[in-house]
C-alpha positions in Angstrom: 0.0 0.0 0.0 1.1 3.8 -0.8 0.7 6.3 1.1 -0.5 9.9 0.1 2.9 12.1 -0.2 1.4 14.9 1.7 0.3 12.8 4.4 2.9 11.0 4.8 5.4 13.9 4.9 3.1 15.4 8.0 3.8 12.1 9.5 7.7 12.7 9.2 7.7 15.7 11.0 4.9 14.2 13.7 7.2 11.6 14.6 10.5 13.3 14.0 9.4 16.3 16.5 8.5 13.4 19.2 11.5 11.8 18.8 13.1 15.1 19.6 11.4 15.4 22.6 11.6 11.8 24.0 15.4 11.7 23.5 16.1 15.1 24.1 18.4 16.2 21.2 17.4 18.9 19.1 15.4 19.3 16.2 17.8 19.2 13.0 20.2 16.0 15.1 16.2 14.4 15.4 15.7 15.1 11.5 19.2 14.0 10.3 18.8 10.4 12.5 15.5 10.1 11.4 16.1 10.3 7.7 19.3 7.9 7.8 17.4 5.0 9.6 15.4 2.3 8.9 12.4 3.2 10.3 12.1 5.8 7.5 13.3 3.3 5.1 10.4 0.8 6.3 7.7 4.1 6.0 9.3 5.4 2.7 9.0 1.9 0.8 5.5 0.9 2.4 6.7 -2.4 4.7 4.9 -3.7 6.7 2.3 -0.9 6.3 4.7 0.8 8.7 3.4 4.4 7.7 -0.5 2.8 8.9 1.2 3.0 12.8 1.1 5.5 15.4 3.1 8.1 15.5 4.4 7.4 19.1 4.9 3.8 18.2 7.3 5.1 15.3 9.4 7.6 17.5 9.7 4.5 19.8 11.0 2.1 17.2 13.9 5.2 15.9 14.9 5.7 19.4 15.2 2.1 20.5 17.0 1.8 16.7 19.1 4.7 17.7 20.4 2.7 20.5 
């Protein structure tokens, strides 16, 4: 399944921002992690419908990535 650009792109920045906030670092570090991991990867290509979960759940799964 796709997932509408626009849409999708307001889910970047949903989960990128909470990221931010549950690890701490700022903004632009939370941006650059999330856009080099797999997470994003997963959401990008559609796997596993991962762009279908919350936003909260996705911020988890970069942080405990980031690990």
């Amino acid at each position: 399944m796709t997932a509408n650009r626009f849409l999708l792109w307001h889910k970047y920045v949903r989960v990128i921002q909470m990221f931010s906030a549950q690890t701490g670092i700022p903004l632009r570090e939370a941006l650059e992690r999330f856009y080099l991991s797999e997470t994003y990867a997963e959401m990008e290509q559609g796997i596993s419908d991962m762009h279908c979960r919350s936003d909260g759940y996705l911020a988890e799964e970069l942080r405990l990535e980031m690990l």
